[in-house]
MIDOSE-1310 file (N, C-alpha, C; in nm, 2 decimals, decimal comma, always signed):
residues 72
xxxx	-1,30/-6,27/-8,97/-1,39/-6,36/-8,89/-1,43/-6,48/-8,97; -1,44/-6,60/-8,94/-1,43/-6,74/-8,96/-1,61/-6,77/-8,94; -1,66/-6,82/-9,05/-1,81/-6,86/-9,01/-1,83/-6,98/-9,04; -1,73/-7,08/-9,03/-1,76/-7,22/-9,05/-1,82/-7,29/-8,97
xxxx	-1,91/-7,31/-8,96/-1,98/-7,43/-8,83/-1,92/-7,56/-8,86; -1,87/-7,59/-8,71/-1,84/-7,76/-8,66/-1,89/-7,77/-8,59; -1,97/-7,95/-8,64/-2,05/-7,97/-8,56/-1,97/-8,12/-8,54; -1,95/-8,17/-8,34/-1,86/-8,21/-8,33/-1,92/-8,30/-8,16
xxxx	-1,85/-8,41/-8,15/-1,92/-8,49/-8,05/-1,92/-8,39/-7,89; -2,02/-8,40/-7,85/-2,05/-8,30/-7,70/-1,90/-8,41/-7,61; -1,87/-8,27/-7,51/-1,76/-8,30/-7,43/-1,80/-8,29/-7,28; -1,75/-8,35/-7,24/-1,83/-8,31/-7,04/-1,78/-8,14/-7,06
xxxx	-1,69/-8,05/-7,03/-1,72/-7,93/-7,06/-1,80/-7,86/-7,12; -1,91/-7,96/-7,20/-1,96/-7,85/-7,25/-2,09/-7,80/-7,20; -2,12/-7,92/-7,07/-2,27/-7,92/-6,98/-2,34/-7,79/-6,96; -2,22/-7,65/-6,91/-2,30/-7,57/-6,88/-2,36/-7,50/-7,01
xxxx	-2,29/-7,45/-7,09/-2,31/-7,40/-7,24/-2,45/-7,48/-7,28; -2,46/-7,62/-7,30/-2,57/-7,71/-7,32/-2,66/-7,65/-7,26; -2,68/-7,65/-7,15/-2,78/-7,64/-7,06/-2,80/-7,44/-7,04; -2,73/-7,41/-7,05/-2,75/-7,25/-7,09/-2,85/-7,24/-7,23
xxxx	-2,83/-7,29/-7,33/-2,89/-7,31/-7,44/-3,02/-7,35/-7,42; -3,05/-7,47/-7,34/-3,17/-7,52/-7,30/-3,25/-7,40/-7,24; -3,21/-7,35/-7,12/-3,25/-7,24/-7,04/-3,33/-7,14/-7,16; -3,23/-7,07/-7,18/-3,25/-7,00/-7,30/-3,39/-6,98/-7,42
xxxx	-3,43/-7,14/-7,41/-3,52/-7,17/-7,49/-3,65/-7,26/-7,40; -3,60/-7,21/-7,25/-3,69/-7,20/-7,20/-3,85/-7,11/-7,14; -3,92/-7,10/-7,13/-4,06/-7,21/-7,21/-4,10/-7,21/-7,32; -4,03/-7,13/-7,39/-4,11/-7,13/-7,55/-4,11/-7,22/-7,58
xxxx	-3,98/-7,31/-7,62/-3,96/-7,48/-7,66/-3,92/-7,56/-7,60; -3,91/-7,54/-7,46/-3,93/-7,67/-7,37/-3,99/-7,64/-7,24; -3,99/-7,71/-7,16/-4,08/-7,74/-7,04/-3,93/-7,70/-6,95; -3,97/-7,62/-6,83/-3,91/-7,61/-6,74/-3,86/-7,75/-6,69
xxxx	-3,97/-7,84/-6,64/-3,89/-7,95/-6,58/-3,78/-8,05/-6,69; -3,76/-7,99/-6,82/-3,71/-8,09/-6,95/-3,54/-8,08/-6,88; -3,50/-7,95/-6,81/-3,36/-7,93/-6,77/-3,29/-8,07/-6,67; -3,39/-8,13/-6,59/-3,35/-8,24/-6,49/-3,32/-8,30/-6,58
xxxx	-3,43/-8,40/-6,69/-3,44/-8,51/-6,80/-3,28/-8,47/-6,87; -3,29/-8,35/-6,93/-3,13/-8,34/-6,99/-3,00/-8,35/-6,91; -3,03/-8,30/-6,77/-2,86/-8,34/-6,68/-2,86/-8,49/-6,68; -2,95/-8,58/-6,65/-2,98/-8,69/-6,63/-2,91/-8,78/-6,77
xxxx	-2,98/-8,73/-6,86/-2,94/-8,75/-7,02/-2,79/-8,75/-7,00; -2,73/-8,65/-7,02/-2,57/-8,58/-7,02/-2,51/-8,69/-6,95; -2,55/-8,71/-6,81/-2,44/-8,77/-6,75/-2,47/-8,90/-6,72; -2,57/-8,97/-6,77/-2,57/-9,13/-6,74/-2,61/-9,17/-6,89
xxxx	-2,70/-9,15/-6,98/-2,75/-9,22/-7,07/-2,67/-9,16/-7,21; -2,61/-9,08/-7,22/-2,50/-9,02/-7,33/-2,49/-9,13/-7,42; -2,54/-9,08/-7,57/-2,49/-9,20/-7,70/-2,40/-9,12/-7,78; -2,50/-9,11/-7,88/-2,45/-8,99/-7,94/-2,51/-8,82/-7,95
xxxx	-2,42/-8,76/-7,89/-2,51/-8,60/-7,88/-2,34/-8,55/-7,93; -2,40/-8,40/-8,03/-2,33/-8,32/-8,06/-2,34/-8,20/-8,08; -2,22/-8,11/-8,10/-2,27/-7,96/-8,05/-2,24/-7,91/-8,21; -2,32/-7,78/-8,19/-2,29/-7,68/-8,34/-2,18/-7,55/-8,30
xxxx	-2,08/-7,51/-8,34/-2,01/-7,44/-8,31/-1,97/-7,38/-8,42; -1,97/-7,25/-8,38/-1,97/-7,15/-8,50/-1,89/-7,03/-8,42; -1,76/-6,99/-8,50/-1,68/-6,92/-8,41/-1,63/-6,95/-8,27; -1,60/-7,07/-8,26/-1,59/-7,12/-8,13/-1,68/-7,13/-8,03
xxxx	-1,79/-7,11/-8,05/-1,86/-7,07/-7,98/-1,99/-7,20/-8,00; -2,03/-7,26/-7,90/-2,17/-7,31/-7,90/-2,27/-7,26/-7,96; -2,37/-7,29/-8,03/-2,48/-7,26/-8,05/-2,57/-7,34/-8,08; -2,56/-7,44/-8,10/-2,67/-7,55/-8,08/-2,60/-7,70/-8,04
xxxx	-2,72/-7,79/-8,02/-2,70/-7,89/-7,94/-2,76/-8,00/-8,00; -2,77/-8,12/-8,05/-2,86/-8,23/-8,10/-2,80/-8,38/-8,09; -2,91/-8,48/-8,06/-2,90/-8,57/-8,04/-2,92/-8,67/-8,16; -2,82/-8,75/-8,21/-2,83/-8,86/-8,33/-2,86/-8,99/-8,29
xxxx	-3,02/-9,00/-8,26/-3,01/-9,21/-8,25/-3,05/-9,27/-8,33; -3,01/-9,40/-8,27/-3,07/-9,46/-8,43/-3,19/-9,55/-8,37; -3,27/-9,56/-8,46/-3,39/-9,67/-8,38/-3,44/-9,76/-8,52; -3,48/-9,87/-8,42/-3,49/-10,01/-8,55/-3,62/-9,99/-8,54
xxxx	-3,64/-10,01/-8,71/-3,71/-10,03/-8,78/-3,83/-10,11/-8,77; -3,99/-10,04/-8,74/-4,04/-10,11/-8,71/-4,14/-10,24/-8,83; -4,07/-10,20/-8,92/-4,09/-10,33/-8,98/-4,00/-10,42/-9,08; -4,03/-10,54/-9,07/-3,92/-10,63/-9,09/-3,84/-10,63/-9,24
């Protein structure tokens, strides 16, 4: 068995797995209503999000942005 994690840019297949994950960590670390904000996320405002995979398998999910710098 193979334990390398790749972590690698999210795919439209991967929505349900994503959102199973979310669920999952639903209410302890997120808000029930956070699941709309994330479909919404997924399918219109997508930058950079990527998934953790370990054994082929999803296991986590995170988002990379960048934000400028608030001072000059």
């Amino acid at each position: 068995m193979q334990n390398n994690p790749i972590i690698r840019e999210y795919k439209n297949s991967d929505k349900e797995v994503v959102l199973n994950l979310l669920r999952l960590n639903t209410p302890k670390y997120f808000s029930p209503d956070e699941e709309k904000d994330l479909i919404y996320y997924l399918e219109n405002e997508i930058d950079y999000y990527f998934v953790l995979e370990i054994n082929n398998q999803i296991v986590g999910a995170s988002i990379f942005q960048m934000i400028k710098p608030l001072v000059k």
